[in-house]
LUMLUM-677165 format. One record per residue: residue in three letters; x, y, z of N, C-alpha, C in turn. Coordinates in steps of 0.2 Angstrom, whole numbers, padded with zeros to 4 digits, always signed. Example, Ala and Ser with C-alpha at 12.3 -4.5 7.8 and 13.67 -1.06 7.14 Angstrom:
# residues 2
Ala+0066-0028+0039+0062-0022+0039+0066-0016+0039 Ser+0064-0011+0035+0068-0005+0036+0064+0000+0039 
# end
This chain:
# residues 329
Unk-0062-0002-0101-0060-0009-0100-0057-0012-0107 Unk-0050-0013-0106-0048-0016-0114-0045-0023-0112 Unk-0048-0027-0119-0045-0033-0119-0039-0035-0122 Unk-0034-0036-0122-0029-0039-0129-0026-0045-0129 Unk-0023-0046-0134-0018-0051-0135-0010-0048-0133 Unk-0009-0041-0133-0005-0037-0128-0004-0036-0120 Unk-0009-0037-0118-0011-0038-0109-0007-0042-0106 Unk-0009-0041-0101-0002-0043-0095-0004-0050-0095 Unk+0002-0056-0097+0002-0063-0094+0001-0062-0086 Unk-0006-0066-0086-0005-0068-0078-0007-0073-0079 Unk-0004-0078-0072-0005-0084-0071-0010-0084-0064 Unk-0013-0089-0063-0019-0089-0057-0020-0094-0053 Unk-0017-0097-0047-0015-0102-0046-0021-0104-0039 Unk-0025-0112-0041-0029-0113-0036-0035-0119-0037 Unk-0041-0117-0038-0045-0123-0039-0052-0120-0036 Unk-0059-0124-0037-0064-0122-0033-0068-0115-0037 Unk-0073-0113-0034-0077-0109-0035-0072-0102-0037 Unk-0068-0100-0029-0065-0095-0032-0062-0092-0038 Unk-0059-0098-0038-0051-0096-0046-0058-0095-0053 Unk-0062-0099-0054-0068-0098-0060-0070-0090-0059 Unk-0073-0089-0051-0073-0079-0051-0070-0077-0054 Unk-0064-0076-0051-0057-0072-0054-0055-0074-0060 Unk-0054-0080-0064-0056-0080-0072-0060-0076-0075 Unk-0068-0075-0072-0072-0070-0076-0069-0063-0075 Unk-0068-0061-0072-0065-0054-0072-0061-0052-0075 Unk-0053-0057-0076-0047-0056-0079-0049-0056-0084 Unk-0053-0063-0087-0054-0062-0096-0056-0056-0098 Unk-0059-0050-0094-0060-0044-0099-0055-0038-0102 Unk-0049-0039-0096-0045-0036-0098-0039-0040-0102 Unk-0038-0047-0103-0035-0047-0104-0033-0056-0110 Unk-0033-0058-0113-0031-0068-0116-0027-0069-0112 Unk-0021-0067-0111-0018-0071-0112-0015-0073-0102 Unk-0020-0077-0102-0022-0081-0093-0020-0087-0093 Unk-0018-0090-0089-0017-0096-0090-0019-0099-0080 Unk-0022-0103-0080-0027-0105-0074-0023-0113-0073 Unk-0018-0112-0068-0016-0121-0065-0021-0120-0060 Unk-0022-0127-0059-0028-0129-0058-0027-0137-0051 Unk-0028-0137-0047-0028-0142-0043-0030-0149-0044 Unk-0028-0154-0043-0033-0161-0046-0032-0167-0041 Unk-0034-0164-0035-0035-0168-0031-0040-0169-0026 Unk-0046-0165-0031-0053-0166-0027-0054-0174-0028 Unk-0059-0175-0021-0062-0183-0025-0070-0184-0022 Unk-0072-0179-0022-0081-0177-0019-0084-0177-0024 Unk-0090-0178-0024-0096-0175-0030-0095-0179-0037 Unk-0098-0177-0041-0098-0180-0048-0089-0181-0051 Unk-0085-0178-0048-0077-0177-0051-0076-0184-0047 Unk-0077-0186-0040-0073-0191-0036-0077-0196-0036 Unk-0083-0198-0041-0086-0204-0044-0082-0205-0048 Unk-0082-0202-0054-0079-0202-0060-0070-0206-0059 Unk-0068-0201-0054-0061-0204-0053-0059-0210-0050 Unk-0065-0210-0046-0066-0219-0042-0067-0224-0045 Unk-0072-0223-0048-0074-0229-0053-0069-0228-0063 Unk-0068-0222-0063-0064-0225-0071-0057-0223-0071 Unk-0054-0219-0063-0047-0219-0063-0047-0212-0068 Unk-0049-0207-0070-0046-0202-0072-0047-0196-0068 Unk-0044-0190-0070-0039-0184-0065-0048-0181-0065 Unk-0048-0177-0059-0053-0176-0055-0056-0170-0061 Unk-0062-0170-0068-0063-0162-0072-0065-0157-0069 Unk-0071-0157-0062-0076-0153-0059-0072-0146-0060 Unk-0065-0143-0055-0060-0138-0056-0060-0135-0064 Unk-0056-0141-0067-0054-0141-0073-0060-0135-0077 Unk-0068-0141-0077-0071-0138-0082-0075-0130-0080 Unk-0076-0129-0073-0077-0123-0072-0072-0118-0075 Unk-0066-0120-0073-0061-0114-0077-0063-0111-0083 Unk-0066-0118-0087-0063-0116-0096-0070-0111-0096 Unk-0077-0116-0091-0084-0111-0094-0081-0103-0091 Unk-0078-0103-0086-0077-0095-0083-0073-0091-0088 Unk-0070-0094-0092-0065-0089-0097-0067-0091-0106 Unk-0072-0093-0106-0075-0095-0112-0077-0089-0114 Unk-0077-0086-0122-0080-0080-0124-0085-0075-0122 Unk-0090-0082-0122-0096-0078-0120-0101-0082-0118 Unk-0104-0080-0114-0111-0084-0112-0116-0087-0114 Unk-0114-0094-0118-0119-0097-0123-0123-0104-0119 Unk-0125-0107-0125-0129-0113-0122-0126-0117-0122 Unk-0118-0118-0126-0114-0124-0123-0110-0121-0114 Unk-0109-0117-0115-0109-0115-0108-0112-0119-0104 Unk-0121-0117-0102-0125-0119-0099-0125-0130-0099 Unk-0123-0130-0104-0122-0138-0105-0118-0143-0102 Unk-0113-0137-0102-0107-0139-0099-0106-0139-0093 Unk-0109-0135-0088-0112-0134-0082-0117-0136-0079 Unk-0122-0140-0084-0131-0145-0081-0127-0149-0077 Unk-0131-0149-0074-0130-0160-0067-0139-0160-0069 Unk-0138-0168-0069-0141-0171-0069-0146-0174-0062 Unk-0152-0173-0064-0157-0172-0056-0159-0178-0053 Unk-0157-0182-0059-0161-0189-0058-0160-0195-0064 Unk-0161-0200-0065-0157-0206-0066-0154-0210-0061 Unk-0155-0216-0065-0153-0221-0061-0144-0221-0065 Unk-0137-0219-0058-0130-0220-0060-0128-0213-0063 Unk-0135-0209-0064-0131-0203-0067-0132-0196-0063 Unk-0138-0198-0059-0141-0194-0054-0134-0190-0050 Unk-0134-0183-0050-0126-0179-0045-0121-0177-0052 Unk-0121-0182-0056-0117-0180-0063-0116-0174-0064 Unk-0111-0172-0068-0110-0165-0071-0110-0167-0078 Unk-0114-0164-0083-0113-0164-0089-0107-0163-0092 Unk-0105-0159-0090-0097-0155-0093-0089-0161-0090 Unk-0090-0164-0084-0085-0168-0082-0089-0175-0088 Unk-0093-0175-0088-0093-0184-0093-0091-0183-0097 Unk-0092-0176-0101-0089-0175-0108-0082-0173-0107 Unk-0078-0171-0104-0072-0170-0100-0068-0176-0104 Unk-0073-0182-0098-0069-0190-0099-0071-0192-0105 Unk-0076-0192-0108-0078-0196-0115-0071-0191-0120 Unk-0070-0185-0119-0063-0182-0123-0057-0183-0122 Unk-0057-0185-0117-0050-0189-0116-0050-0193-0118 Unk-0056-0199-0116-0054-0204-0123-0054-0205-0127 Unk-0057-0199-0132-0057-0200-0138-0050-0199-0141 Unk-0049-0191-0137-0039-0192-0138-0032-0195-0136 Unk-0037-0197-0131-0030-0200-0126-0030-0196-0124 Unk-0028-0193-0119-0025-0191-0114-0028-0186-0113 Unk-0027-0182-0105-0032-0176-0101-0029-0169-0104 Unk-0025-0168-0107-0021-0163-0108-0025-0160-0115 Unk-0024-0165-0120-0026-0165-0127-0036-0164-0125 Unk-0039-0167-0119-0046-0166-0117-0048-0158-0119 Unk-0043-0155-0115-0043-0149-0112-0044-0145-0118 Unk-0037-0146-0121-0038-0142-0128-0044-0141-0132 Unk-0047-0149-0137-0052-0148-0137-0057-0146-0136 Unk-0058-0145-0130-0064-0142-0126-0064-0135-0126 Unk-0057-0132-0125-0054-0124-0126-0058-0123-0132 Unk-0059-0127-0138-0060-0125-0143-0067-0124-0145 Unk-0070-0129-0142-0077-0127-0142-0081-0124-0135 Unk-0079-0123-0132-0081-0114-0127-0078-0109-0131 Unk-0074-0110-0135-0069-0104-0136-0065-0099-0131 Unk-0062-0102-0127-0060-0101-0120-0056-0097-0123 Unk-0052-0089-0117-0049-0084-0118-0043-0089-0114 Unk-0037-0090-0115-0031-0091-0112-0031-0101-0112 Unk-0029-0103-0107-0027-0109-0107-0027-0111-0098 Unk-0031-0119-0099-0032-0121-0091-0026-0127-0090 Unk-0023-0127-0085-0019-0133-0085-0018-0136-0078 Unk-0019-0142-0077-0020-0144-0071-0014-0147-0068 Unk-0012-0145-0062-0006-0143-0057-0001-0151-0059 Unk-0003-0156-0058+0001-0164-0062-0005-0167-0063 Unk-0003-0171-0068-0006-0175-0075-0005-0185-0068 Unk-0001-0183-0062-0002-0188-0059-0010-0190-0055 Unk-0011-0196-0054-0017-0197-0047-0014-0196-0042 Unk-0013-0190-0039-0013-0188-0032-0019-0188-0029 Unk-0017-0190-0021-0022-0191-0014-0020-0184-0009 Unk-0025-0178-0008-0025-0175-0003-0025-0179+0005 Unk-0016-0176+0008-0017-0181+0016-0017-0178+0020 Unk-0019-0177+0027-0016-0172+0032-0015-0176+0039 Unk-0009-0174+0041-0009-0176+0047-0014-0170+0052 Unk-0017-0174+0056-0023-0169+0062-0019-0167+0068 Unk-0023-0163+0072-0019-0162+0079-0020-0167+0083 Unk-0026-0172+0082-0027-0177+0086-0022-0180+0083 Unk-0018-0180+0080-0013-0186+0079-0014-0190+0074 Unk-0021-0191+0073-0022-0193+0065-0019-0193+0060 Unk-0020-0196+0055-0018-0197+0047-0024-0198+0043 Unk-0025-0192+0038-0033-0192+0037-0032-0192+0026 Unk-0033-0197+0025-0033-0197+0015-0037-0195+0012 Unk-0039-0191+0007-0043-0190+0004-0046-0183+0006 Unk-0048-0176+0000-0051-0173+0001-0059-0169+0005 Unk-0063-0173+0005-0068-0175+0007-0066-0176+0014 Unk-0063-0181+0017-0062-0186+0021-0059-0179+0028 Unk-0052-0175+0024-0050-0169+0028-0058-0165+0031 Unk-0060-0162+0024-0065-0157+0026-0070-0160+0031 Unk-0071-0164+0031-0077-0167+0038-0073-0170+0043 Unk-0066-0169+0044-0061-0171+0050-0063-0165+0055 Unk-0065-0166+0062-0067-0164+0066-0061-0160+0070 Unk-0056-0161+0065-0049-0158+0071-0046-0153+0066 Unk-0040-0148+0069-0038-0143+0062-0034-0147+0060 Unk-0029-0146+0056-0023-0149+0051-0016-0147+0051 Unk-0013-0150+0055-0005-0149+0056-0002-0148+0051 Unk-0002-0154+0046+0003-0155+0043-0004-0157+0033 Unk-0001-0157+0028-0004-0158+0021-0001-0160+0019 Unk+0000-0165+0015+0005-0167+0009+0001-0170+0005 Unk+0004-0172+0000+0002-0177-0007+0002-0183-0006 Unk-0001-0189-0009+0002-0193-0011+0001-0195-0020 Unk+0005-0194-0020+0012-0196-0020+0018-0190-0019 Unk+0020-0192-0012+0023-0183-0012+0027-0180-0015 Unk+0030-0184-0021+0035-0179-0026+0030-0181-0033 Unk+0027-0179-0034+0023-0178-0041+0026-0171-0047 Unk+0026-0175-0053+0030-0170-0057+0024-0165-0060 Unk+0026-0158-0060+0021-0155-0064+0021-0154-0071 Unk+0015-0151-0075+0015-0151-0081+0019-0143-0085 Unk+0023-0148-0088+0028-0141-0091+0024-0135-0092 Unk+0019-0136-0098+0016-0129-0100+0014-0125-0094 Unk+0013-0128-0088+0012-0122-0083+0018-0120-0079 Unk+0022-0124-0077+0029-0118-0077+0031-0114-0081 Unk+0032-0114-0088+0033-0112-0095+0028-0105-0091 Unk+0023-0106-0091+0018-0100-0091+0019-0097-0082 Unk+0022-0098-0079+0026-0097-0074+0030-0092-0075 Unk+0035-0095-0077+0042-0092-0079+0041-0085-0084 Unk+0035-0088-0086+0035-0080-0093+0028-0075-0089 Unk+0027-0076-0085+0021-0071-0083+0024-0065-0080 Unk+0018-0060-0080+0019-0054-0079+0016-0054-0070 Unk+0013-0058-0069+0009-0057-0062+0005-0066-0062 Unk+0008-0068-0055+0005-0075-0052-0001-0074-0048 Unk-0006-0074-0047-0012-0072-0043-0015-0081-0039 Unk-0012-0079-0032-0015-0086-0026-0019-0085-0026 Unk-0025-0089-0025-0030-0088-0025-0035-0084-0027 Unk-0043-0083-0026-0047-0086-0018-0049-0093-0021 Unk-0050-0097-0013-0051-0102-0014-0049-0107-0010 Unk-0053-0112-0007-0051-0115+0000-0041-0114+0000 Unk-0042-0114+0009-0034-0113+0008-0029-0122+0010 Unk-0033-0125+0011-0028-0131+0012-0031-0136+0009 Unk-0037-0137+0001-0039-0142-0002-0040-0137-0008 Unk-0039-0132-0011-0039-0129-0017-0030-0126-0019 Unk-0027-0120-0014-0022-0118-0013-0016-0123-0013 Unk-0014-0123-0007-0009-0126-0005-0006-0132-0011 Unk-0012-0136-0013-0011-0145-0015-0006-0143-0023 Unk-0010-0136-0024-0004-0134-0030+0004-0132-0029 Unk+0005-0131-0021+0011-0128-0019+0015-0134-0017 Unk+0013-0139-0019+0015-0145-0015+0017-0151-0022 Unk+0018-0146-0025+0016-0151-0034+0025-0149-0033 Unk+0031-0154-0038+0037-0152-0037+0039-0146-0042 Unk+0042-0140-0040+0043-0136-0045+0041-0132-0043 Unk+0032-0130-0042+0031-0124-0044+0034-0121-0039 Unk+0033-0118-0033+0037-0114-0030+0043-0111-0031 Unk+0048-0115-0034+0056-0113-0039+0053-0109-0044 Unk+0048-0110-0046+0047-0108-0052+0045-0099-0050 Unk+0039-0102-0046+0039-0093-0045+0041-0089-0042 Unk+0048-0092-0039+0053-0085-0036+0058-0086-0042 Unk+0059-0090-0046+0061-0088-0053+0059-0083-0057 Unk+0052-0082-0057+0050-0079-0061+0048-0072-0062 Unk+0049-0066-0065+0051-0059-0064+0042-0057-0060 Unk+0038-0059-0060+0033-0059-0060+0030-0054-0052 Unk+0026-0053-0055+0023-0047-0047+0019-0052-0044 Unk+0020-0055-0037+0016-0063-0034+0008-0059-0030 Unk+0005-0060-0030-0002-0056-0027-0005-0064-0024 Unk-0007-0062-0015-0011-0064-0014-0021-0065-0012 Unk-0024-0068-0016-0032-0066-0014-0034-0069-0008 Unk-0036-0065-0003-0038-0069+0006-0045-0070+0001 Unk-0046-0076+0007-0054-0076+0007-0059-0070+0010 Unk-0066-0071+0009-0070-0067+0011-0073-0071+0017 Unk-0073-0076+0020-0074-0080+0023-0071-0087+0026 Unk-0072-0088+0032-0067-0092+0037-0072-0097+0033 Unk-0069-0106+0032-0071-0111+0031-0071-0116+0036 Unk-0077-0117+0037-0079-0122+0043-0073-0131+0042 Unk-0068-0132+0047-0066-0139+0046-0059-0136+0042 Unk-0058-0133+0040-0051-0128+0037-0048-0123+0039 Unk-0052-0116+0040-0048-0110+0041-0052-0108+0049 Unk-0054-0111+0053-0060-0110+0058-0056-0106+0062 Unk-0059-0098+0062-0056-0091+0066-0049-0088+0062 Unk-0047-0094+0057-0042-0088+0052-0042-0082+0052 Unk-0035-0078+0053-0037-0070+0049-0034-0071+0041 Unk-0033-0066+0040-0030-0067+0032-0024-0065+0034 Unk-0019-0067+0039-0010-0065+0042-0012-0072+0041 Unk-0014-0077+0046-0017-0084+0046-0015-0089+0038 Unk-0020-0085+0036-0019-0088+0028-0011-0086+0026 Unk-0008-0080+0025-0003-0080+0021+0002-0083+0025 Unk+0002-0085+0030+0008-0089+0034+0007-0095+0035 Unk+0002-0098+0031-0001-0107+0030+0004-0107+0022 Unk+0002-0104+0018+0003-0103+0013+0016-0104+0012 Unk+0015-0097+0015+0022-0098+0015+0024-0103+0019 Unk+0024-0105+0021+0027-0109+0029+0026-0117+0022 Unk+0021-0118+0017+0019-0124+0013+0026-0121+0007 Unk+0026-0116+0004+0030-0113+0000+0037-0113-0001 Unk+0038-0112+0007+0046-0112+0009+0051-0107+0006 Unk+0046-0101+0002+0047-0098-0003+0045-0090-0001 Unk+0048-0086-0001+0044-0080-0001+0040-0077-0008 Unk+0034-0080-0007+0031-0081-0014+0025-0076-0015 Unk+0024-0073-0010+0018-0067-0010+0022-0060-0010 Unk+0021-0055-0014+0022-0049-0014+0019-0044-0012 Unk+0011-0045-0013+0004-0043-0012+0000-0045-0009 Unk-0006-0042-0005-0011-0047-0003-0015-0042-0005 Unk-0023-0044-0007-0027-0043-0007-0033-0045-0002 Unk-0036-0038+0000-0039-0040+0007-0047-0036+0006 Unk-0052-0039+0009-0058-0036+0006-0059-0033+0015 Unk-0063-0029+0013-0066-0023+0021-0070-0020+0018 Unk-0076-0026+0013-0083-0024+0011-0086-0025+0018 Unk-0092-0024+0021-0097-0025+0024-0102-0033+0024 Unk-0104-0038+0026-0107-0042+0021-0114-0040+0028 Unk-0121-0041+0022-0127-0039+0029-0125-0046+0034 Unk-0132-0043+0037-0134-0046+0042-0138-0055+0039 Unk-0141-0056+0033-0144-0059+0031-0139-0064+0029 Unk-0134-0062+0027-0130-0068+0025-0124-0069+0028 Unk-0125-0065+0034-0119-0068+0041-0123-0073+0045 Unk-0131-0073+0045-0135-0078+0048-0134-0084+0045 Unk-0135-0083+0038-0134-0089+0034-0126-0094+0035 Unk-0121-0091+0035-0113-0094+0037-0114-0094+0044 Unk-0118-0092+0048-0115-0094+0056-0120-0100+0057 Unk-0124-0104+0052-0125-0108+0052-0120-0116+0050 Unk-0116-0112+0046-0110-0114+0043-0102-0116+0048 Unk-0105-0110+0054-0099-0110+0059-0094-0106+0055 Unk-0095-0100+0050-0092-0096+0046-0092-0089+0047 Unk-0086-0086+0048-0086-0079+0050-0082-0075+0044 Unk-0083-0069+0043-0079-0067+0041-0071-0064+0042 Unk-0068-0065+0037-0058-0065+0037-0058-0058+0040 Unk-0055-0056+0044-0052-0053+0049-0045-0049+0044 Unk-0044-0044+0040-0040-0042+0036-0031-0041+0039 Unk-0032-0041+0046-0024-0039+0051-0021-0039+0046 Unk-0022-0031+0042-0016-0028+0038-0012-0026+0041 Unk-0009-0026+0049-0002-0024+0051+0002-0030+0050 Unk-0002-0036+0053+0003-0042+0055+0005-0044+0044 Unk+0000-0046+0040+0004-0043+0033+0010-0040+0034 Unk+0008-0034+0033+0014-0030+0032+0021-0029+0033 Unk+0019-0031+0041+0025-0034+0047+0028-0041+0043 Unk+0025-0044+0040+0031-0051+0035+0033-0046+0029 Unk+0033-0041+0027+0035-0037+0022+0031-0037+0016 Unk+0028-0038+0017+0020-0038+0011+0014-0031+0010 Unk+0015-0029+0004+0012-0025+0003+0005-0026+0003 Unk-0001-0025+0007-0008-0023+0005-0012-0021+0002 Unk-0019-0024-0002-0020-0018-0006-0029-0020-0002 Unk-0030-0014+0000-0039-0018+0004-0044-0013+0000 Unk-0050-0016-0002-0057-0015-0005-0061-0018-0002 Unk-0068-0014-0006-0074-0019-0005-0072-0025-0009 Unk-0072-0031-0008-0073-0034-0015-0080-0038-0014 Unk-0085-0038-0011-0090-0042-0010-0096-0041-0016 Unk-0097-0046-0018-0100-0046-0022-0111-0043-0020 Unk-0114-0044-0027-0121-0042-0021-0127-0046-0025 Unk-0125-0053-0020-0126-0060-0022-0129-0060-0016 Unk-0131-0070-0016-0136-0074-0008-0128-0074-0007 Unk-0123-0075-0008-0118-0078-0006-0112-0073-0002 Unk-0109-0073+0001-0102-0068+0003-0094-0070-0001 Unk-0099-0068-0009-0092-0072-0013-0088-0065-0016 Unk-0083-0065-0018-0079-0059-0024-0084-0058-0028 Unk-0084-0049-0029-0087-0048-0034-0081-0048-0040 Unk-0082-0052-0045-0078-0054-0053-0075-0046-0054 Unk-0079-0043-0055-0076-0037-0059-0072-0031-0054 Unk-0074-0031-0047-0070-0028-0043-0064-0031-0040 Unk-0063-0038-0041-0059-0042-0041-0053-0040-0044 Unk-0057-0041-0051-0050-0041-0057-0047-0033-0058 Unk-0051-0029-0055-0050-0023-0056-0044-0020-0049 Unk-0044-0024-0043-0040-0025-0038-0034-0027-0042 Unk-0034-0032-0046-0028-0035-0049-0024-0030-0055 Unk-0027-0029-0057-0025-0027-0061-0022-0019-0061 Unk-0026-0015-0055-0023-0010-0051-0014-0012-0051 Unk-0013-0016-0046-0006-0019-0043-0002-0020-0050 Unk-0005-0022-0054+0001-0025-0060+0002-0019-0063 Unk-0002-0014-0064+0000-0008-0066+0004+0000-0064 Unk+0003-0003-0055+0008-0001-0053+0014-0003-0052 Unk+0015-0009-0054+0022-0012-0054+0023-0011-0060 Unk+0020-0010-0064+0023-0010-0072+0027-0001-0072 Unk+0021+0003-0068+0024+0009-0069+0027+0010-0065 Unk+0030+0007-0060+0037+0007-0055+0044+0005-0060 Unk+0042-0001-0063+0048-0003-0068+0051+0002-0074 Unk+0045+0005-0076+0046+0009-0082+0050+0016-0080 Unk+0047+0019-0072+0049+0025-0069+0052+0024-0061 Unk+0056+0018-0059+0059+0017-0054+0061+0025-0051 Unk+0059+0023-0043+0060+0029-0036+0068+0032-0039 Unk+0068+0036-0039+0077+0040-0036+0078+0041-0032 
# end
């Protein structure tokens, strides 16, 4: 396993628990990452914060930087407390207060970021998808019109249709910059219609990544999500995705055909959660390459394991690098 300053630019596009996994993986092999980052959650300690002070949602944001932070210290661990109890602080994330208290100290969420980079010592650079307040919306198959993230995920119906508000939001340059110069885009894992998508719906990026020379890989989930993907396969996912795109923006999929026990399928069918269904013919059949593994980690949870993750990824970029170098005759 080598790290360099030499390694393949990849860019990682998404938000949530997943993209932080695959953060930890990638930083071994490589700095130079750069993680855009969705900012249109409004649940939990991030959708307090953005309700009551008006700034860009950090919960996404600060898990990034702790997942690609050098090494596993006690500002880590700090950055990551919530608070158990107090009155107004009680659900709090330590790492999002200090987020905002850094933003006001410099002005602006961008300059937050930095600073904070510097004291994790984070490996690459996190950048959040627009520097606008956007609102996650969907239209339902009941007909509905439903605002807010939170508000979708407990909508008792699927989702037709997703948009922003404000539906043409500008994105932050240094993420197309890092777009345009990468070696490999990696979607996902990571809810597919309040983590994924809400970045694909930002103006630009999709121009950007059929601009860009880059090898597009996409990561399925391990798991259908109750209220979002209920009975999705992973064909499911990639054609939510393009269909939002408009773009033929996936080259690769990345598909898991781990086993998960019987222990922690009890636990998700509680959830009304099955696992992704891999239909590598229907992929394929859109002209997309698969690449399938175990990726399941050996955790409580049916999440990616980080290092066979990055090690899936990183497989693909180096065949495509050694395709370039030694093109078919």
């Amino acid at each position: 396993m080598l790290r360099s300053n030499d390694g393949p630019k990849i860019v990682v596009v998404g938000g949530g628990t997943g993209l932080s996994v695959l953060l930890k993986g990638l930083k071994q092999y490589t700095d130079q990452l750069t993680a855009i980052v969705t900012v249109s959650d409004d649940g939990g300690s991030s959708g307090r914060l953005r309700a009551e002070l008006g700034v860009l949602p950090p919960g996404d944001i600060r898990s990034c930087l702790v997942a690609l932070a050098e090494t596993e210290t006690l500002m880590d661990k700090v950055f990551q407390h919530r608070f158990k109890q107090g009155e107004g602080i009680t659900g709090h994330n330590l790492g999002n207060l200090l987020m905002v208290a850094m933003t006001e100290i410099t002005g602006d969420f961008v300059s937050a970021i930095k600073e904070v980079s510097k004291v994790l010592a984070v490996r690459g650079q996190v950048i959040p998808a627009t520097l606008e307040s956007v609102n996650l919306g969907a239209e339902m198959s009941d007909g509905a019109v439903i605002i807010g993230e939170t508000a979708i995920r407990e909508y008792q119906h699927n989702i037709t249709r997703l948009f922003l508000l404000p539906e043409k939001c500008l994105p932050v340059q240094a993420g197309i910059d890092a777009i345009l110069a990468a070696d490999a885009i990696i979607i996902g894992p990571g809810s597919l219609y309040t983590s994924i998508i809400p970045n694909l719906l930002v103006e630009g990026v999709t121009e950007a990544m059929m601009q860009s020379q880059a090898v597009k890989i996409y990561v399925s989930n391990i798991m259908t999500e109750q209220g979002e993907t209920d009975n999705f396969t992973a064909s499911d996912h990639v054609k939510a995705i393009l269909q939002y795109a408009r773009q033929p923006i996936i080259d690769y999929a990345i598909l898991n055909t781990g086993i998960i026990d019987e222990l922690r399928l009890n636990r998700y069918r509680q959830e009304q959660a099955v696992p992704v269904d891999a239909s590598c013919q229907q992929i394929m059949a859109m002209g997309i390459k698969v690449a399938v593994e175990d990726l399941v980690a050996e955790d409580d949870l049916a999440w990616h394991d980080n290092q066979k993750l990055a090690q899936a990824v990183m497989n693909i970029i180096m065949q495509k690098k050694s395709e370039q170098l030694d093109p078919p005759k």
